[in-house]
C-alpha positions in Angstrom: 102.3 -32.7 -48.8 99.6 -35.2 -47.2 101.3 -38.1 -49.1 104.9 -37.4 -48.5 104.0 -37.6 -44.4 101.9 -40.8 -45.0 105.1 -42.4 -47.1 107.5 -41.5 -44.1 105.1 -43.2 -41.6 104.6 -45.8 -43.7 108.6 -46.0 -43.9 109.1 -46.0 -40.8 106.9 -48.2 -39.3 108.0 -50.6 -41.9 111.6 -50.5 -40.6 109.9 -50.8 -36.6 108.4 -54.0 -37.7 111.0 -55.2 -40.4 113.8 -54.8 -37.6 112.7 -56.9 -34.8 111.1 -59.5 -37.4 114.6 -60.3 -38.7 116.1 -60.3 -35.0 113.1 -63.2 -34.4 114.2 -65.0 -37.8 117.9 -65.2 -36.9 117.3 -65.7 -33.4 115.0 -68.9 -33.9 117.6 -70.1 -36.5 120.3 -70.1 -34.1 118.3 -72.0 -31.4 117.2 -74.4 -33.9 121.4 -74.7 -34.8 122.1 -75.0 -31.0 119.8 -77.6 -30.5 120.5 -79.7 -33.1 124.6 -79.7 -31.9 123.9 -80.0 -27.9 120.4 -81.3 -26.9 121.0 -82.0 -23.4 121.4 -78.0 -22.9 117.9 -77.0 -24.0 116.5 -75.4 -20.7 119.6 -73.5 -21.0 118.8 -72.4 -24.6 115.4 -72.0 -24.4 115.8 -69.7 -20.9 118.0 -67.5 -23.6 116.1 -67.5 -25.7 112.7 -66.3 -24.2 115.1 -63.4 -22.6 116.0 -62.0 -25.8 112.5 -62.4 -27.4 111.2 -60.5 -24.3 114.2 -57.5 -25.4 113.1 -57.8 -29.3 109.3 -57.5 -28.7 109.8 -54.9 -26.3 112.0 -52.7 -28.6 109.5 -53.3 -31.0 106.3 -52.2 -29.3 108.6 -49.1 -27.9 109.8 -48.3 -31.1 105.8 -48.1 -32.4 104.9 -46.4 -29.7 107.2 -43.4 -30.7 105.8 -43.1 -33.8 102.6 -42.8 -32.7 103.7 -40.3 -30.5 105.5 -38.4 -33.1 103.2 -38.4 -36.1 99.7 -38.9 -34.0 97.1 -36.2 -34.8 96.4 -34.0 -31.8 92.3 -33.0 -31.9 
């Protein structure tokens, strides 16, 4: 029973970090794309994107946060 509990933590924690990870990837591809086709519109871009990386990292660290809470050992 012990290891089918630590495989779903495991599992889900995997998919809290996997998620946001890829968001970042794609994300810093696409500013990287927009760049390249309009320089002059970087503090523009780069406003964007430090908004959405704020969103990603905070989903992440809430979505941790609620597995903690839900598989944490109590005493």
């Amino acid at each position: 029973m012990l290891w089918a509990e630590t495989l779903l933590i495991v599992s889900v924690m995997l998919i809290a970090v996997l998620g946001p990870s890829i968001v970042i990837a794609v994300l810093g591809y696409a500013v990287i794309k927009a760049l390249s086709r309009n320089p002059s519109a970087a503090s523009k871009i780069f406003m964007g994107m430090v908004v959405m990386l704020i969103f990603v990292e905070a989903i992440s660290v809430i979505g941790i946060l609620v597995i903690f809470q839900l598989f944490g050992k109590t005493g």
